[in-house]
gemmi code that builds the backbone of each chain (N, CA, C; Angstrom):
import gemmi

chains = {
    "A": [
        ("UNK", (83.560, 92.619, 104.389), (83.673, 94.043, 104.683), (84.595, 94.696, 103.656)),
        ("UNK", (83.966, 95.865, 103.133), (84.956, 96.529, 102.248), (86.271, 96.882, 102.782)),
        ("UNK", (86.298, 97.015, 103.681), (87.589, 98.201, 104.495), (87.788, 99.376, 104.265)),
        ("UNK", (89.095, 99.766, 104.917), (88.732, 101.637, 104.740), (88.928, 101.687, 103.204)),
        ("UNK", (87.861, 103.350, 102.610), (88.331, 103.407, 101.458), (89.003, 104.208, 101.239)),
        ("UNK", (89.485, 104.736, 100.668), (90.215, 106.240, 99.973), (90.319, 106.918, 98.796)),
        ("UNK", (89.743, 107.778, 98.035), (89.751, 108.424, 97.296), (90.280, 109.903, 97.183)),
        ("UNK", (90.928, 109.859, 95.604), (91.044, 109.453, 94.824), (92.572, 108.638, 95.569)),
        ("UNK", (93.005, 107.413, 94.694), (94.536, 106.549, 94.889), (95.436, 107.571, 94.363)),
        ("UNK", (95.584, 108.159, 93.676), (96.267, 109.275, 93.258), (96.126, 110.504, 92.670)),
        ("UNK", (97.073, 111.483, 92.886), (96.353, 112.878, 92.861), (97.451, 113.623, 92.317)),
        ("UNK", (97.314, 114.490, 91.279), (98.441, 114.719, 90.728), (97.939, 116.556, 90.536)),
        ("UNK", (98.572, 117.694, 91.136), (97.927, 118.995, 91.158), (98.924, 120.130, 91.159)),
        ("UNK", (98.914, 120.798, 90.230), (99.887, 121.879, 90.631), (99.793, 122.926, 91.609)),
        ("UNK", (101.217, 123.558, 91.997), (100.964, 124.188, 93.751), (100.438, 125.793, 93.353)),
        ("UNK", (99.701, 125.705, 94.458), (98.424, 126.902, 95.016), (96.936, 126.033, 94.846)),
        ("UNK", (96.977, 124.666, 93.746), (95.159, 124.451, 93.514), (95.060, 123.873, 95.554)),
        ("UNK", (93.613, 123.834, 95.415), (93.469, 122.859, 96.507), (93.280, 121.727, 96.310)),
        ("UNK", (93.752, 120.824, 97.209), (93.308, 119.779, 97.118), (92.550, 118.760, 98.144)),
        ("UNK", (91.694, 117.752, 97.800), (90.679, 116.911, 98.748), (90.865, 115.686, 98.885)),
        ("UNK", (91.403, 115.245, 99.952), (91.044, 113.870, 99.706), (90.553, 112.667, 100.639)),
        ("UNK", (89.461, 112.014, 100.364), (88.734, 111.356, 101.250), (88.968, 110.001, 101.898)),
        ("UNK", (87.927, 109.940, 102.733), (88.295, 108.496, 103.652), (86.939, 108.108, 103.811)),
        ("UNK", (86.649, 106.645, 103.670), (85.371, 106.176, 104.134), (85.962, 104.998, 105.081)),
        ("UNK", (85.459, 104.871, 106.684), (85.855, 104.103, 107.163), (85.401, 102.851, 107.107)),
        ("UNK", (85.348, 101.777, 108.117), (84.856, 100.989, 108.258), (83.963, 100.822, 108.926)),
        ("UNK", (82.234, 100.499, 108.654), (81.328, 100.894, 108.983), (81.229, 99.872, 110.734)),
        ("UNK", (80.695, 101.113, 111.507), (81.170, 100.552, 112.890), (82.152, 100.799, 113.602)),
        ("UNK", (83.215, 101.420, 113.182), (84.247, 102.181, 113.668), (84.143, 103.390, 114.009)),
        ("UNK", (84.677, 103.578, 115.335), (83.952, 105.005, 115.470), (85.459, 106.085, 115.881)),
        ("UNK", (86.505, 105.718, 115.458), (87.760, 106.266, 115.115), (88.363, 106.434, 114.044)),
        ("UNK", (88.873, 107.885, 113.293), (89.493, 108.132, 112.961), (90.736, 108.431, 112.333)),
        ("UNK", (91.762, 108.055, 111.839), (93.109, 108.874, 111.908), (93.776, 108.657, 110.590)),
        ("UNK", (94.297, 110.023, 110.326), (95.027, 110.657, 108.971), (96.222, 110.770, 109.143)),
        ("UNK", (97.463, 109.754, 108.476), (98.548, 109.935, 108.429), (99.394, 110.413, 107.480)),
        ("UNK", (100.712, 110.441, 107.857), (100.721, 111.400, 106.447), (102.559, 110.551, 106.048)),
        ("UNK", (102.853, 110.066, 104.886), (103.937, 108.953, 105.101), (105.400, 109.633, 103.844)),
        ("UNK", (106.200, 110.254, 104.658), (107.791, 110.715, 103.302), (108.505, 109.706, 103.577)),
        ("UNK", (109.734, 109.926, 102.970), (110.539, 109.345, 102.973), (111.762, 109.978, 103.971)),
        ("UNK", (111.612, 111.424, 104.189), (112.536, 111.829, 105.437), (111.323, 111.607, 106.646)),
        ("UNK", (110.322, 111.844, 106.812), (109.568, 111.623, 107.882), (108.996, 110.163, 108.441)),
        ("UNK", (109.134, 109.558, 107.752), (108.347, 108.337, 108.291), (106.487, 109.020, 107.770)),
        ("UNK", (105.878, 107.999, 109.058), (104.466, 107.842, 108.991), (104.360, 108.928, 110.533)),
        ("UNK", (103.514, 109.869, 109.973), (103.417, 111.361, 111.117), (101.789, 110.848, 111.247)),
        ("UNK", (100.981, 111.043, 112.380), (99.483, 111.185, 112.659), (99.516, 112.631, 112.333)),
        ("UNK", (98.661, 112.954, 111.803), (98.152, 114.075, 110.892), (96.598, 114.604, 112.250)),
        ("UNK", (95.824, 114.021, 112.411), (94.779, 114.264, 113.024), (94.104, 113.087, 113.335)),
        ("UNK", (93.451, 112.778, 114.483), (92.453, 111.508, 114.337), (91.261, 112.259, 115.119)),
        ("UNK", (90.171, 111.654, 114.882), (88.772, 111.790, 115.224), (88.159, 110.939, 116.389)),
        ("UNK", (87.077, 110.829, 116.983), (86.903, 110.097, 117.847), (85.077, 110.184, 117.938)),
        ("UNK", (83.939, 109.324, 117.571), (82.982, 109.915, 117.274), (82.900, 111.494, 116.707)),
        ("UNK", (83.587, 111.752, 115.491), (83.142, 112.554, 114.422), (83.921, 113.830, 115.108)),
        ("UNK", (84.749, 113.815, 116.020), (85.117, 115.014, 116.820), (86.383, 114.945, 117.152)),
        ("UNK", (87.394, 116.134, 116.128), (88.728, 116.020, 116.414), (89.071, 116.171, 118.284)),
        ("UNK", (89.800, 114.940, 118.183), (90.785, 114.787, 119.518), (92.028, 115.391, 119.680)),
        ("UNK", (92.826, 114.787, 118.554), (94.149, 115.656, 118.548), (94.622, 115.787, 117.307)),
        ("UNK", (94.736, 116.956, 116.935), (95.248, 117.625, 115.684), (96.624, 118.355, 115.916)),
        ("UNK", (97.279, 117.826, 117.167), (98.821, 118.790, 116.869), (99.652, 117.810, 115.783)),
        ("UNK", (99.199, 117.118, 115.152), (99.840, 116.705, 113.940), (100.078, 117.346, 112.310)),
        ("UNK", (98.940, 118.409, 112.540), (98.674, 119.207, 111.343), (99.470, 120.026, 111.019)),
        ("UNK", (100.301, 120.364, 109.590), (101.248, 121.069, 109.597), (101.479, 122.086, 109.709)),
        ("UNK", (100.102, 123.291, 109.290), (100.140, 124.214, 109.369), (98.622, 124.887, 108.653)),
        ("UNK", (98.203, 126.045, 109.080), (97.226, 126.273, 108.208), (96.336, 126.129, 107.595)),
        ("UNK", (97.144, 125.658, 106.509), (97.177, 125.057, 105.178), (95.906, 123.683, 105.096)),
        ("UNK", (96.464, 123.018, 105.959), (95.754, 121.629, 106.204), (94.161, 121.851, 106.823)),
        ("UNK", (93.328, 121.322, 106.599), (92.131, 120.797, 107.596), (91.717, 119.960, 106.981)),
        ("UNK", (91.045, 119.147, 108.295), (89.902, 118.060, 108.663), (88.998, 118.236, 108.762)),
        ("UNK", (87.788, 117.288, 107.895), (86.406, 117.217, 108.656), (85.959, 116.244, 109.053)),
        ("UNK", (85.420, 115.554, 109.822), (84.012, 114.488, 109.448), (83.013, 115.077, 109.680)),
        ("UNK", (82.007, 115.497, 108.845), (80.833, 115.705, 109.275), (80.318, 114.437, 109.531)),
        ("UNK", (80.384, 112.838, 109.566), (79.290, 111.958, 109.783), (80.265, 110.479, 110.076)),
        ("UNK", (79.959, 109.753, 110.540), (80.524, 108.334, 110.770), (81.165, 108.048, 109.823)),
        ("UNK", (80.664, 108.030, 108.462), (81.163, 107.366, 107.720), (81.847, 108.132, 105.947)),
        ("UNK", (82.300, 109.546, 106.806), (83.105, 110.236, 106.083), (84.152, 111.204, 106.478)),
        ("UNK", (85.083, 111.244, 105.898), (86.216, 112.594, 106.293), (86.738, 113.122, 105.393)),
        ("UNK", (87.291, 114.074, 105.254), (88.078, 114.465, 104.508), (88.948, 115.396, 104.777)),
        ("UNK", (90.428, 115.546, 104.255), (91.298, 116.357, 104.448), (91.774, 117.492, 103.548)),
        ("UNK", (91.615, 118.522, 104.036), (91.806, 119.250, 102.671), (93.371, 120.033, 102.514)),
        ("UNK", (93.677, 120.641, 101.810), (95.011, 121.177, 101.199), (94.890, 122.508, 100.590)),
        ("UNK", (95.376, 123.228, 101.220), (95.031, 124.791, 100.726), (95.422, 125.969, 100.815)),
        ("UNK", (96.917, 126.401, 100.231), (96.959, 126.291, 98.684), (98.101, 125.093, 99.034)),
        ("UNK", (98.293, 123.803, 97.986), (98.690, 122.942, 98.533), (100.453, 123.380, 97.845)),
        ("UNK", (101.550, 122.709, 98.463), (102.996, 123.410, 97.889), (103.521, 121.831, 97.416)),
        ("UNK", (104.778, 121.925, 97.099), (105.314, 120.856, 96.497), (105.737, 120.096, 97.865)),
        ("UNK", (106.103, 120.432, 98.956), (106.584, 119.960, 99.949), (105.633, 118.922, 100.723)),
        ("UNK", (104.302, 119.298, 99.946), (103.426, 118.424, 100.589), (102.913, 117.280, 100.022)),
        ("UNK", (103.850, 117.015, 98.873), (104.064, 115.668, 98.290), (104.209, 114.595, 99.065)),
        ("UNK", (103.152, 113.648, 99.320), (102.769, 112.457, 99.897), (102.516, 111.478, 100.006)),
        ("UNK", (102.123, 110.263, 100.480), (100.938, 109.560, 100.742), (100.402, 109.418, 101.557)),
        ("UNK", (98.906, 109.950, 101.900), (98.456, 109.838, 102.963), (97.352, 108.830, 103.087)),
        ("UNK", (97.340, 108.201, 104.588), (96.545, 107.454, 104.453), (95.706, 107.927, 105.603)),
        ("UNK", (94.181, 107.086, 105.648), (93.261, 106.923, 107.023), (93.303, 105.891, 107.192)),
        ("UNK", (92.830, 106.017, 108.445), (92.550, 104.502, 109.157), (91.542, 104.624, 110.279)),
        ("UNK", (91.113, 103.475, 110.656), (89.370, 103.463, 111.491), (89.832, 102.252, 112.727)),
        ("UNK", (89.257, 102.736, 113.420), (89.176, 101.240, 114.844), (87.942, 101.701, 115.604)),
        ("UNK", (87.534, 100.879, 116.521), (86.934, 100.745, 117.399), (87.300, 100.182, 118.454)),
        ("UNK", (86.520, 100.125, 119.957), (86.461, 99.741, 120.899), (86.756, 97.880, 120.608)),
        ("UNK", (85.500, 97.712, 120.174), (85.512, 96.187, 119.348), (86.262, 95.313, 118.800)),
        ("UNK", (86.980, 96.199, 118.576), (88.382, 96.143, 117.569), (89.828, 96.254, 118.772)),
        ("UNK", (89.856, 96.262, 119.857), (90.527, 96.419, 120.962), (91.628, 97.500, 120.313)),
        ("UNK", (91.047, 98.441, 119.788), (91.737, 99.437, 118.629), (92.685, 99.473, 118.073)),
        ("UNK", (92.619, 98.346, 117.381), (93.714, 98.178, 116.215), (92.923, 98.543, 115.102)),
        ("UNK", (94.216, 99.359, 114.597), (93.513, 100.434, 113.501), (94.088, 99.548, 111.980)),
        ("UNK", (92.828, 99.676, 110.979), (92.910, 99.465, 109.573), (93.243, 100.597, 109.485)),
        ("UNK", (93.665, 100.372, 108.342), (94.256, 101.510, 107.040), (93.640, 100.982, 105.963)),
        ("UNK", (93.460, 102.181, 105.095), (93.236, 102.614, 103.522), (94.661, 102.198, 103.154)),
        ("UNK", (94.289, 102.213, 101.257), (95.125, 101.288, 100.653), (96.286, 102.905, 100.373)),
        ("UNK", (95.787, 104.352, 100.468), (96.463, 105.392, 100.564), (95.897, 106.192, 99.358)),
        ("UNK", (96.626, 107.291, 99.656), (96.730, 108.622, 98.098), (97.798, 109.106, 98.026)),
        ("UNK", (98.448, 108.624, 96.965), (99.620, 109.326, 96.711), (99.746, 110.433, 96.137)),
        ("UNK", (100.091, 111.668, 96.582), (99.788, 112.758, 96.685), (100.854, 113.604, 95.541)),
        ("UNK", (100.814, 114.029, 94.635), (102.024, 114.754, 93.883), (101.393, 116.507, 93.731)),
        ("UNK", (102.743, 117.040, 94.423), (101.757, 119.070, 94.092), (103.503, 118.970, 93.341)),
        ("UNK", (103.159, 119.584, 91.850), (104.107, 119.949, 90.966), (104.524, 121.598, 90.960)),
    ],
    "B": [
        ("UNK", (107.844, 112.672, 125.903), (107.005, 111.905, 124.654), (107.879, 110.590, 124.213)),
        ("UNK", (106.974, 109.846, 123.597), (106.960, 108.357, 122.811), (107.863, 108.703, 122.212)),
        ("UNK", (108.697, 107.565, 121.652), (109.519, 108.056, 120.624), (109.416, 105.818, 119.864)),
        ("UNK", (109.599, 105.759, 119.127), (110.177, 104.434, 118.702), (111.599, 104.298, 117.470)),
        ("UNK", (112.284, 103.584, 117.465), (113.584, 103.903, 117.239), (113.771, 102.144, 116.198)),
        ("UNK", (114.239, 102.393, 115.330), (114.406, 100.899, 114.517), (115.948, 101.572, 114.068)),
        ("UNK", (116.539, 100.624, 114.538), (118.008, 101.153, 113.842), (118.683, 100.738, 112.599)),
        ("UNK", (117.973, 99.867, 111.774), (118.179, 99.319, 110.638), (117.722, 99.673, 109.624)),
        ("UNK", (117.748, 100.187, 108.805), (117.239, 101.452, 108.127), (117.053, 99.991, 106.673)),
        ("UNK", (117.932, 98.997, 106.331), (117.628, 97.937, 105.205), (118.041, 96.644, 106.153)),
        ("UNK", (117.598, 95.107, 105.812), (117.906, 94.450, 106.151), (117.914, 93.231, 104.774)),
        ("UNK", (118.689, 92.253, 104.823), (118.430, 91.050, 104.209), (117.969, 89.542, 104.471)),
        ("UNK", (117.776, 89.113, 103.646), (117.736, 87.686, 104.370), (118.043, 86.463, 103.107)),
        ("UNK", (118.214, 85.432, 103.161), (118.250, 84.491, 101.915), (116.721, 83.983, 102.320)),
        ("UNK", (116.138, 83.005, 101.003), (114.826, 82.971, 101.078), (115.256, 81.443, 102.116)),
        ("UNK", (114.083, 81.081, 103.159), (114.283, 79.689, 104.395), (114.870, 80.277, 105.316)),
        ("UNK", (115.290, 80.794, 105.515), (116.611, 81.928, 106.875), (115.321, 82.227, 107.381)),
        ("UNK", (116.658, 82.657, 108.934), (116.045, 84.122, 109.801), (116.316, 84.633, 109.770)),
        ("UNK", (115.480, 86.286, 109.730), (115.985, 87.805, 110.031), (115.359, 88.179, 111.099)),
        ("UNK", (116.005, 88.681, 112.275), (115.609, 89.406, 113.178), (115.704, 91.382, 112.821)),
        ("UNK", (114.525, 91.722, 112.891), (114.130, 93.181, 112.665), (114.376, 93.864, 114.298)),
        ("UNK", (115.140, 94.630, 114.562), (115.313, 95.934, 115.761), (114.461, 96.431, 116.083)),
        ("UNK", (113.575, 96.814, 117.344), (112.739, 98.200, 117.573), (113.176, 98.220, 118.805)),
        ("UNK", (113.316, 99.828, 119.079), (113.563, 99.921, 120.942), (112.721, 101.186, 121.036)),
        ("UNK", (111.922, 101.411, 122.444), (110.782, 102.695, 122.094), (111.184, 103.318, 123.257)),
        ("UNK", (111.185, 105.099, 124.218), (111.550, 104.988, 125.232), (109.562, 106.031, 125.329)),
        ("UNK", (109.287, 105.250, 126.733), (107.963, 105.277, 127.342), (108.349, 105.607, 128.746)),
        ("UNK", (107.830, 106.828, 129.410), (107.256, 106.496, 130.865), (105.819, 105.908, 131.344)),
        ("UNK", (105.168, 105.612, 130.516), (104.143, 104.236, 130.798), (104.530, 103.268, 131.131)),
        ("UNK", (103.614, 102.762, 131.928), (103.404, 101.035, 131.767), (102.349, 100.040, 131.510)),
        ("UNK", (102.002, 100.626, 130.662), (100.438, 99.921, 130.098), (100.978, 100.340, 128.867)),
        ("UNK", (100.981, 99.609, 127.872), (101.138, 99.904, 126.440), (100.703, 98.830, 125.259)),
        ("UNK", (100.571, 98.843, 124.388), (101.040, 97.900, 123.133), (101.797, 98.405, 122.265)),
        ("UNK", (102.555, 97.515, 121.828), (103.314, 97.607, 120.322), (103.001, 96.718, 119.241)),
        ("UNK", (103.098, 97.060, 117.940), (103.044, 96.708, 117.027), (104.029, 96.122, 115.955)),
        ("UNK", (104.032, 95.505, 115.102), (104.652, 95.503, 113.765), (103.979, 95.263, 112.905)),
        ("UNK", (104.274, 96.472, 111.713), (102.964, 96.319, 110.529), (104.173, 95.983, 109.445)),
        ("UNK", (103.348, 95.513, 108.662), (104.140, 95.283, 107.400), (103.791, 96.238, 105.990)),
        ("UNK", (104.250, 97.081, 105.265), (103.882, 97.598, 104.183), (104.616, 96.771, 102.579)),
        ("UNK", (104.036, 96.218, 102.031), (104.454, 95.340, 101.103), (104.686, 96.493, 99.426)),
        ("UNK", (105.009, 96.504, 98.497), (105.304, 97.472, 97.241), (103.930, 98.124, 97.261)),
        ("UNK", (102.745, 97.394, 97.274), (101.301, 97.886, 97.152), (101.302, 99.296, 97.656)),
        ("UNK", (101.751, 99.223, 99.004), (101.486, 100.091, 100.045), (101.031, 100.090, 101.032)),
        ("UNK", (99.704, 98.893, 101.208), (99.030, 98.911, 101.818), (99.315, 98.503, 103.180)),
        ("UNK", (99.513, 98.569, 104.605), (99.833, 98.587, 105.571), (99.064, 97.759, 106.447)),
        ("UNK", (99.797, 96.271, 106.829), (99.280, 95.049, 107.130), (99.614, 94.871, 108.604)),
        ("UNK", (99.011, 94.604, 109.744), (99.214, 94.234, 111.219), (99.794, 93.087, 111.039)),
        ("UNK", (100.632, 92.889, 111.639), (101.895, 91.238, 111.708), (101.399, 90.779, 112.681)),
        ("UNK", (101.593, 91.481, 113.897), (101.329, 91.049, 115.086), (101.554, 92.127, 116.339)),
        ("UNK", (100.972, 92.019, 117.225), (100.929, 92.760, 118.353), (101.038, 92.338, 119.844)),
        ("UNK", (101.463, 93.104, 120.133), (101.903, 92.736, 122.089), (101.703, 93.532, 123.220)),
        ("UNK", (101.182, 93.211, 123.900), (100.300, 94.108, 125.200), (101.719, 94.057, 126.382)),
        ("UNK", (101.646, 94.695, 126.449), (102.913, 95.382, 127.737), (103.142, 94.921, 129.016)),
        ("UNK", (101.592, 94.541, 129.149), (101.292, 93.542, 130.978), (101.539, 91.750, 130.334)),
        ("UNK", (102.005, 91.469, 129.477), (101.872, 90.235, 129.186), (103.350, 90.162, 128.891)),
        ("UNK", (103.794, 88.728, 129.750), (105.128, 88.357, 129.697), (105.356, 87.536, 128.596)),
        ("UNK", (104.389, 86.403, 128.086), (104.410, 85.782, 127.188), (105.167, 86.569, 125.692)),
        ("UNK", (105.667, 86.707, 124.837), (106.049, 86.742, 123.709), (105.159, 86.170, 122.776)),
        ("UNK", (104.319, 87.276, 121.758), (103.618, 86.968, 120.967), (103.905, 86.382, 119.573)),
        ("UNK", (102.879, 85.363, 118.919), (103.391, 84.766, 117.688), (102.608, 84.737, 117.141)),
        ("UNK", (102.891, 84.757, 115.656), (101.708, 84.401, 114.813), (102.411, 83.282, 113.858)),
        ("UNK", (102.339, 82.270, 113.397), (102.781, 81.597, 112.045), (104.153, 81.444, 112.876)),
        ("UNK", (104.838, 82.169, 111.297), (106.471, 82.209, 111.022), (106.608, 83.547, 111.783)),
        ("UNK", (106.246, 84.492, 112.350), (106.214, 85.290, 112.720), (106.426, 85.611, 114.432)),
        ("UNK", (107.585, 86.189, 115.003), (107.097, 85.754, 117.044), (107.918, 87.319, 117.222)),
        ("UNK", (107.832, 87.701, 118.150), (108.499, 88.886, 118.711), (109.175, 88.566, 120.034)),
        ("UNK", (110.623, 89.248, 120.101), (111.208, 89.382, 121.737), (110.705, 90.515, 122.513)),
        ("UNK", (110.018, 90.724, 123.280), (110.087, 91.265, 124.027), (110.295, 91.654, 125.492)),
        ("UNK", (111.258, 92.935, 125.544), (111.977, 92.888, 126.533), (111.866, 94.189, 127.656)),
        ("UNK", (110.728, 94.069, 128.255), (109.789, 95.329, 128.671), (111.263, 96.334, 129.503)),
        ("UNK", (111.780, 95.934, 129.964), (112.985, 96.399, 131.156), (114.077, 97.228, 130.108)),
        ("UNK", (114.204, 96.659, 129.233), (114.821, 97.242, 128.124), (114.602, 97.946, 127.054)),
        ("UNK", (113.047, 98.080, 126.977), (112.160, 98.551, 126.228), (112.524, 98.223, 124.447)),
        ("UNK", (112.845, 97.146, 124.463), (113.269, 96.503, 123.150), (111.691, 95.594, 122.521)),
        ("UNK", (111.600, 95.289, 121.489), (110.673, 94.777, 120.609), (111.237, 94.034, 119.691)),
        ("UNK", (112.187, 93.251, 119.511), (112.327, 92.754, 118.191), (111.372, 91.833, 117.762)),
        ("UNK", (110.985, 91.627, 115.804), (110.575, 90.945, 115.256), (111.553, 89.844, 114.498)),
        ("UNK", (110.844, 88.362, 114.890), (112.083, 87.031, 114.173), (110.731, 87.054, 112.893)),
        ("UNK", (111.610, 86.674, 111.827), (110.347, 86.031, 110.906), (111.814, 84.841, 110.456)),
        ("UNK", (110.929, 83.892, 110.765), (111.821, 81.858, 110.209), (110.899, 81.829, 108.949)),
        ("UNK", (111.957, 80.846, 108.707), (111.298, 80.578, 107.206), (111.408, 81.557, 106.040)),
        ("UNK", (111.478, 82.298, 105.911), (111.453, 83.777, 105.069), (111.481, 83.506, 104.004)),
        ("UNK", (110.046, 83.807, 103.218), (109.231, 83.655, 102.123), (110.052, 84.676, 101.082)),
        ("UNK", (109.434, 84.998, 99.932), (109.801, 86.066, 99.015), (108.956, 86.998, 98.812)),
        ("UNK", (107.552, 86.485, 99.245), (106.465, 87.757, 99.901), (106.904, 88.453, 101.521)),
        ("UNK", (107.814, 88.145, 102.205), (107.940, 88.798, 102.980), (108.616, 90.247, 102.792)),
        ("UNK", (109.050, 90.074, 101.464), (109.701, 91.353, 101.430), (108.827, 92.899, 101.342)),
        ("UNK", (109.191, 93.426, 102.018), (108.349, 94.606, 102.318), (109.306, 95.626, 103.153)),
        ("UNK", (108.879, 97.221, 103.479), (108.896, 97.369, 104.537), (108.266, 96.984, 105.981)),
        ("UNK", (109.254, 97.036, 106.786), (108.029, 96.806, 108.769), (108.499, 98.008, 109.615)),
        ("UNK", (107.453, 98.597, 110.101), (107.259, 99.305, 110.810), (106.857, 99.207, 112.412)),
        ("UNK", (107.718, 99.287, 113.377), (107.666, 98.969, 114.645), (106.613, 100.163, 115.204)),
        ("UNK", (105.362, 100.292, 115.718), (104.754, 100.842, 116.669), (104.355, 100.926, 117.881)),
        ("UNK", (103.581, 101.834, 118.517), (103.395, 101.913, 120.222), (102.091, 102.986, 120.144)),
        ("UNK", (101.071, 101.979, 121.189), (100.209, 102.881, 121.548), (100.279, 102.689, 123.141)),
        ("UNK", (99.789, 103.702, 123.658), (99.150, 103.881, 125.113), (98.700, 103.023, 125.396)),
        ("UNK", (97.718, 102.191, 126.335), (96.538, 102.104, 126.984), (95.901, 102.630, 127.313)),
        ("UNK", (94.888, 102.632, 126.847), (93.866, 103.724, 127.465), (94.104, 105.042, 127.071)),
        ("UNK", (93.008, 106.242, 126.642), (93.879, 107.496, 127.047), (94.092, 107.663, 125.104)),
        ("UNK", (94.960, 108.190, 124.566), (95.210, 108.714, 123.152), (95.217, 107.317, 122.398)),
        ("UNK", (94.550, 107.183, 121.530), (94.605, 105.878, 120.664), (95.714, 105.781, 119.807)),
        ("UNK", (96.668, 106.928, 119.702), (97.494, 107.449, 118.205), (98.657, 106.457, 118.186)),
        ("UNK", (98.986, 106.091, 117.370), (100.113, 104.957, 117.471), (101.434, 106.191, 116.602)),
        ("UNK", (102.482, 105.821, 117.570), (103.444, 106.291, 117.332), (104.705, 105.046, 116.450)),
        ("UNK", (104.578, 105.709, 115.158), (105.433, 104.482, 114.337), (107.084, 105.199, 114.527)),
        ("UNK", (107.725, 103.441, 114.197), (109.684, 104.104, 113.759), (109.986, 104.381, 112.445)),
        ("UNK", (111.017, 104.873, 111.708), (111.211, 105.189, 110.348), (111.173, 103.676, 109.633)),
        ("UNK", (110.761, 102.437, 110.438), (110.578, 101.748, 109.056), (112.470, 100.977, 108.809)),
        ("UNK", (112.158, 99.663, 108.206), (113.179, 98.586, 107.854), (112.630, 97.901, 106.466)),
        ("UNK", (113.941, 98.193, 105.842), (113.420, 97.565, 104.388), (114.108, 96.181, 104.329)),
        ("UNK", (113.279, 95.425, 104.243), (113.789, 93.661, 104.658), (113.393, 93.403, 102.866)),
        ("UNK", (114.969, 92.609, 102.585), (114.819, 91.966, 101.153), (115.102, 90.737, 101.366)),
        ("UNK", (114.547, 89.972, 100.567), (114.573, 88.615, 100.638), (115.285, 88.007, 99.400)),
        ("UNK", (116.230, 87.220, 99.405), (116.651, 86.743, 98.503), (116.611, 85.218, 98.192)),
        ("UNK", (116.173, 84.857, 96.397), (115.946, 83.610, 96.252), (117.284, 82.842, 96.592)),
    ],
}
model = gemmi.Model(1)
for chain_id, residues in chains.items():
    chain = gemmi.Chain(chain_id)
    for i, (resn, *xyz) in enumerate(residues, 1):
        res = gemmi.Residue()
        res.name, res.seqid = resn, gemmi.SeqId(i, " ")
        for name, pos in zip(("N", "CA", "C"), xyz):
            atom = gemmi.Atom()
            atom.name, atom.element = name, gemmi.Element(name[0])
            atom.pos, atom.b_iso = gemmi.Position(*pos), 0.0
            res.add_atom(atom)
        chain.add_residue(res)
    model.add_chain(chain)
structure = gemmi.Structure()
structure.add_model(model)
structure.setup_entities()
């Protein structure tokens, strides 16, 4: 199995562009979740999904942020207009039922807004 | 709300030693699991081992076992033996049962290992 993926591993953008960045889960997983990892915050849940349909998004910071999945086996988070504060790494991660939901993670995106 | 709490913000160890890692979480549940993941320089964020809340037993893997102390709501992780790949951060977590899947992590312990 591939595991989760993530694109792009790093992202380097100056503040106001937007920015995108994706998750492919693990095929068969039918959960979700976008974290988001500083060094004053720890690892925050950002949003998770649940068959393709946000559950809980009071993790989102503001605005600025959204989620999609349109389909099983895609998401993406977007950034818009993104600021320096939102210098990151974020990761996804996927579980299932099957999985007695222990969640994989992506290897991450390290996120730089200059 | 969940909260999980690691009070060791760095830890050490010589390489063959034990280090015991801190977590204490405060829950009005009683159905839960906790976690400890490991994040190694990569980044990438590895499951150590996990423990279900209705189970008295103390879980192990390898070199790897946890205390847990449901009444006290404590979690510690022992790792024996202590490799020079163990060095990483670990991250103590908690999910529900049932109900929100979201795992609530602590700020994380930076465990160094020394030859």
């Amino acid at each position: 199995d591939a595991g989760v993926i993530q694109s792009p591993r790093h992202e380097v953008t100056e503040m106001g562009q937007e920015v995108t960045l994706r998750c492919k889960p693990i095929s068969g997983h039918n959960s979700l979740f976008w974290y988001r990892q500083t060094m004053m915050r720890g690892l925050e849940l950002l949003i998770y999904f649940n068959n393709n349909v946000p559950i809980d998004d009071s993790g989102m910071p503001e605005d600025r942020f959204s989620a999609k999945m349109p389909n099983a086996s895609f998401s993406t988070l977007k950034i818009q207009p993104s600021e320096p504060r939102d210098s990151a790494v974020y990761f996804c991660a996927s579980t299932s039922r099957a999985q007695d939901y222990e969640q994989y993670f992506g290897p991450g995106t390290r996120l730089t807004v200059t | 709300a969940q909260t999980v709490t690691q009070s060791q913000p760095e830890m050490s160890v010589q390489e063959a030693e034990t280090v015991t890692l801190s977590c204490t979480y405060d829950t009005s549940e009683s159905d839960y699991y906790l976690f400890w993941y490991k994040q190694p320089p990569s980044r990438q964020m590895i499951l150590v081992i996990r423990q279900e809340a209705y189970k008295q037993q103390n879980a192990t893997e390898n070199r790897f076992s946890v205390n847990f102390q449901k009444a006290a709501k404590s979690f510690s992780l022992k790792i024996s033996d202590s490799q020079l790949g163990d060095a990483a951060m670990y991250f103590c977590a908690y999910r529900i049962q049932g109900g929100s899947e979201k795992l609530v992590f602590g700020k994380g312990t930076k465990l160094t290992v020394n030859p």
